[in-house]
C-alpha positions in Angstrom: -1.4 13.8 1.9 0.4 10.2 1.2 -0.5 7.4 -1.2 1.5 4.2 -0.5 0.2 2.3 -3.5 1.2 2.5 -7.2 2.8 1.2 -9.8 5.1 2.2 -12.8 6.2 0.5 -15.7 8.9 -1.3 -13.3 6.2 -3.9 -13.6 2.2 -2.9 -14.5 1.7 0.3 -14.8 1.8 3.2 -17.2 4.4 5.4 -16.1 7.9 6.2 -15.5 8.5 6.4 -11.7 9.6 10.0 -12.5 5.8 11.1 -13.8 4.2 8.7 -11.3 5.5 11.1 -8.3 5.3 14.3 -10.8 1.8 13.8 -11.8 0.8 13.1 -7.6 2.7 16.3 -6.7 0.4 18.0 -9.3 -2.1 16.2 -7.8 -1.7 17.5 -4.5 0.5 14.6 -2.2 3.5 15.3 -0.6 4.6 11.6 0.0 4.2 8.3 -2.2 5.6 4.8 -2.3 6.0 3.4 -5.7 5.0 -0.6 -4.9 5.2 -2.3 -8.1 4.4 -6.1 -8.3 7.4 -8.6 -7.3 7.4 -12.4 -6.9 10.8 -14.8 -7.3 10.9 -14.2 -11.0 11.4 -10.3 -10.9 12.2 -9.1 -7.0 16.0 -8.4 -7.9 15.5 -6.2 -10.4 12.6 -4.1 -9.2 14.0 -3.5 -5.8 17.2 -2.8 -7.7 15.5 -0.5 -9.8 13.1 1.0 -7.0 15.6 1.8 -4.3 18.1 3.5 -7.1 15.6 5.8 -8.3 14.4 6.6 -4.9 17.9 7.2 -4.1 18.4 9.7 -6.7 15.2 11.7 -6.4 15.8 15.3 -5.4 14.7 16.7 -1.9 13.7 19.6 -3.2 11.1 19.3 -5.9 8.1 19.2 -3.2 6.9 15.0 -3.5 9.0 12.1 -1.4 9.4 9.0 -3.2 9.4 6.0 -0.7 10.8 2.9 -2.6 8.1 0.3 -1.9 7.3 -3.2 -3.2 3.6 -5.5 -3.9 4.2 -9.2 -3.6 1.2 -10.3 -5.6 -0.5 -13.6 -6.6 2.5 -15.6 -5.1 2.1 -18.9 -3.0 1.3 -18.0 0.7 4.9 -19.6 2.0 6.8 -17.3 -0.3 6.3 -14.2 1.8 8.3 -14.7 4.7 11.3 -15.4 2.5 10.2 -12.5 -0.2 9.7 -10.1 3.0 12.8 -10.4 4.8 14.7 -9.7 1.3 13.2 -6.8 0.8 13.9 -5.8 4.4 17.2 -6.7 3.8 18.1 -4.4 0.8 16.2 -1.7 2.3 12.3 -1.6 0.9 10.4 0.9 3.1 6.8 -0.2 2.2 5.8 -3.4 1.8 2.9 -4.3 0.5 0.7 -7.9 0.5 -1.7 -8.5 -2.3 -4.4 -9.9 -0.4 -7.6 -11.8 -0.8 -9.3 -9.1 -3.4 -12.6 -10.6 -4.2 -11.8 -9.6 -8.2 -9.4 -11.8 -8.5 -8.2 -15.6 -7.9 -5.8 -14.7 -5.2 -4.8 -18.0 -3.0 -6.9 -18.6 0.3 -4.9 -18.4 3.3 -2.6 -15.4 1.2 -4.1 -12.4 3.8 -2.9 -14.3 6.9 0.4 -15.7 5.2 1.2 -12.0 4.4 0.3 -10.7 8.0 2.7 -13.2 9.3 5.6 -12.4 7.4 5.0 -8.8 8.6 4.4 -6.6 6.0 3.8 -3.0 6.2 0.4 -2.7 4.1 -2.1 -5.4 3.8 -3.6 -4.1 0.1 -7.1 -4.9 -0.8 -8.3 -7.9 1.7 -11.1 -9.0 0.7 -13.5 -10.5 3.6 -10.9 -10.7 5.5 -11.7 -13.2 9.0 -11.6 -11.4 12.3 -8.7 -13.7 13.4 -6.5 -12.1 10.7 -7.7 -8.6 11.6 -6.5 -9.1 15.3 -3.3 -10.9 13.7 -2.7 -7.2 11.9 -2.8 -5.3 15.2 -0.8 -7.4 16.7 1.5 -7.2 14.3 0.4 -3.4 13.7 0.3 -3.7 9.6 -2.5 -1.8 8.1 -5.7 -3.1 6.1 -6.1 -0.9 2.9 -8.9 0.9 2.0 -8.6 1.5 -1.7 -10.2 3.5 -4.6 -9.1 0.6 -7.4 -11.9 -0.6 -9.2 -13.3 -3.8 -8.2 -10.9 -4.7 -5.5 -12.8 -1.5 -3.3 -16.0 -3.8 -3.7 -15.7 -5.2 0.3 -14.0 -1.8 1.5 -16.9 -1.3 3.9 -16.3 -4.6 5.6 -12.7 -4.2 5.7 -13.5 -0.4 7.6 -16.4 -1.7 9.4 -14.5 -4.8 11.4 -11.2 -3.1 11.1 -13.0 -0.1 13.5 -15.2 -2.7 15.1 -12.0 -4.5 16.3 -9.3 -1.8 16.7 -6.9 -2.0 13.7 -4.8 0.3 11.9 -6.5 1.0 8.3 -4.9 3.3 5.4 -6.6 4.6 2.4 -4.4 4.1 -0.8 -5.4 4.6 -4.7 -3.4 1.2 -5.8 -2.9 3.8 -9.5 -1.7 2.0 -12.5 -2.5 5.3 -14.9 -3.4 8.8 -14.9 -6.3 8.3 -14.6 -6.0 6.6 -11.4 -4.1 9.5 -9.6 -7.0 11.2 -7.9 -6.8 14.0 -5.8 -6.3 14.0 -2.3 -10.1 14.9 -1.3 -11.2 12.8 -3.5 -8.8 9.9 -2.1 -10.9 11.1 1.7 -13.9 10.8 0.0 -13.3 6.9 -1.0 -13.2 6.8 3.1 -16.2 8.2 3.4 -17.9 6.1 1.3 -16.3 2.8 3.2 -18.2 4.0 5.6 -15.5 5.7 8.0 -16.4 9.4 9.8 -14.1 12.5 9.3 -12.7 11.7 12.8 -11.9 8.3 11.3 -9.7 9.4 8.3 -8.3 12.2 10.4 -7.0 9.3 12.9 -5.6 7.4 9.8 -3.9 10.1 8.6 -2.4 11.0 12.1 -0.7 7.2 12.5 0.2 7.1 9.0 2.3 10.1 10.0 3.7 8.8 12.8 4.6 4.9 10.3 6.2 7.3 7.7 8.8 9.3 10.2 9.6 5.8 11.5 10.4 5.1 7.7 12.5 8.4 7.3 10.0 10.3 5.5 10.8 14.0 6.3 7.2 15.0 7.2 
């Protein structure tokens, strides 16, 4: 099981990167990202951070760490440019905060982040058909999520994703223990998006094939 979604104390979270992936092998996953939040003023030094510690984690101790990004709350022109440098120093998961309906996101972020081609569009909101067809042509997936408040329009993220064809992954977005839930429970926020067991077992089946095209060993 994977969770490409969480944070350490790198930026908001609760954790060292080191319990963040101890605490999810305990929890059952055998592959994370650790995607903490990044705009101009910190980008540097959390990719910097990120990419050494995901460097240095062992092969052996069960859990692979992808190092991982979230550009969140920054003006919808700064991802292109924020995008391609993490690209650049070699981010494997990139993440857009999108249009959560929780917070005051700018409009027009979900399609600016699409465009500058990140991996993970996290927590969309309502997100407009025309962006949902922009994110299979650009094959990025739409997040369903188990965070609290921004999993408040998850069923119309899974209905119109399925509706139109696009690639959706189910993530927990953690910030603290108490946010690492198990993998069945993680199926079970799918389930009650609305999505069939046939559904999740689809998602999990391309988010295999997205991870060995990132170098997971899976």
């Amino acid at each position: 099981m994977y969770n490409l979604h969480c944070h350490s104390l790198l930026s908001d979270g609760a954790l060292l990167p080191s319990e963040l992936a101890m605490r999810h092998l305990a929890s059952g996953y055998k592959v994370i990202a650790i995607t903490d939040h990044a705009d101009y003023s910190n980008i540097e030094f959390v990719v910097k951070s990120i990419l050494g510690f995901a460097k240095a984690w062992p092969r052996n101790l069960g859990i692979q760490v992808l190092p991982g990004i979230e550009l969140t709350h920054i003006p919808p022109i700064q991802f292109k440019p924020l995008t391609k440098y993490a690209r650049a120093k070699g981010v494997k998961i990139i993440i857009g905060h999108g249009e959560s309906p929780v917070e005051p996101v700018i409009k027009g972020s979900n399609r600016q982040a699409l465009l500058a081609g990140v991996d993970i569009l996290a927590h969309p909101g309502l997100i407009a058909d025309e962006d949902i067809m922009l994110a299979i042509e650009k094959n990025i997936f739409l997040e369903i999520t188990s965070r609290h408040g921004h999993s408040d329009t998850n069923q119309h993220v899974a209905a119109n994703a399925l509706r139109l064809g696009a690639n959706l992954i189910i993530n927990t977005d953690a910030h603290a223990p108490a946010d690492i839930i198990t993998p069945e429970e993680l199926k079970n926020i799918g389930i009650n998006a609305g999505l069939s067991q046939n559904d999740i077992e689809k998602i999990y089946a391309s988010e295999k094939i997205f991870l060995k095209k990132k170098g997971a060993r899976i």
